[in-house]
Residue, then its C-alpha position, 0 to 999 in steps of 0.5 A: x500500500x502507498x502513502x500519501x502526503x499532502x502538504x497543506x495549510x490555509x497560509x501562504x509563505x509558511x514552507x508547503x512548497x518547500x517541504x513538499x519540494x525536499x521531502x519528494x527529492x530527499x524520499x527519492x534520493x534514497x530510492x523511493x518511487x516517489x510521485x509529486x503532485x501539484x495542485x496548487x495554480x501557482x505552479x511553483x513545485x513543478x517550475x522547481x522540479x523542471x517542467x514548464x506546464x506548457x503544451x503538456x498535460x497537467x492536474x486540470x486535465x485529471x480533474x477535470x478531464x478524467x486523465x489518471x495520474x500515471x498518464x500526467x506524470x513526468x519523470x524528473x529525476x530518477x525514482x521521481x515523478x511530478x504531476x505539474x499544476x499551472x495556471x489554469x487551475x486558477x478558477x478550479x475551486x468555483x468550477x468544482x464548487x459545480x460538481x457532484x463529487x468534486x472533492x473525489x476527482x484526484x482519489x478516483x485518478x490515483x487507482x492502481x498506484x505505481x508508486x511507493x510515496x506521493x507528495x502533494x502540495x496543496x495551495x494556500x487555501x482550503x478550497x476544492x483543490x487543498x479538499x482533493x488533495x486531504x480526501x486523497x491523502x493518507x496523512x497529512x503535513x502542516x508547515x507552521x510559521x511559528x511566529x505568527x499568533x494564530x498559527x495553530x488555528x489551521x491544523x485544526x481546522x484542517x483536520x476538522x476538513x479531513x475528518x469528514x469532508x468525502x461521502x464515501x467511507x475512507x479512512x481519515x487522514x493522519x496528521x504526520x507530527x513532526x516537532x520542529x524547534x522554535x527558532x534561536x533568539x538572536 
């Protein structure tokens, strides 16, 4: 059985990308058939990992076009694959919104995984696109900042979202917890 990851917190500037970025290089590097998605319009984990989301299939064409993540994927280093995101996926969340079930469309693309971890990075919200990725994944990632008062109000909100956002049985996501040091004074 794979696992899934998806890096999510509703804030942005607080280390999704860069996590999911390090954590798929470094679980690839030590020889793990890693697959990256993007979901995030911004796009900013595909353009890291290499690939210009231009002319090439990418995460709109699975959610929207039913295309499975094996036929999106591209190979960007050895044992490590990225589903790219781009800006089409700007308006994804209202077209979503739209749909009966949207919130199923990337668990339903991921069948038959070929892959031992797949590391999703999630967009600065908690929209239809950040609700796929936590109905997908099998735990959960929330890279705090810290420094910022209200930082532990979106984990728990995120977990309220993936304990009971899909209709159909799943097991719930678990939280990976990770203690991270509070930075040093200066």
């Amino acid at each position: 059985m794979s696992v899934t990851i998806a890096v999510a917190n509703a804030k942005g500037g607080c280390g999704k990308t860069t996590s999911a970025l390090h954590l798929s290089v470094a679980l690839a590097d030590v020889g793990y058939n890693t697959l990256a998605i993007d979901i995030d319009a911004q796009h900013t984990l595909s353009r890291h990992l290499g690939v210009v989301p231009r002319g090439i299939p990418t995460m709109r064409n699975v959610l929207f076009d039913g295309a499975s993540v094996q036929d999106v994927a591209v190979e960007v280093r050895p044992n490590l694959r990225v589903v790219p995101a781009s800006l089409t996926l700007a308006n994804a969340d209202v077209s979503l919104s739209q749909l009966a079930g949207s919130d199923l469309r990337l668990r339903r693309a991921m069948t038959s995984p070929d892959w031992d971890i797949c590391v999703i990075d999630c967009p600065p919200s908690l929209g239809k696109l950040c609700m796929n990725a936590l109905v997908a994944a099998t735990h959960f990632l929330v890279p705090i900042d810290s420094s910022a008062p209200y930082a532990l109000e979106v984990p728990a909100a995120l977990c309220g979202s993936s304990c009971g956002s899909s209709p159909t049985p799943a097991p719930p996501a678990a939280a990976l917890q990770v203690p991270v040091p509070p930075p040093c004074a200066p």
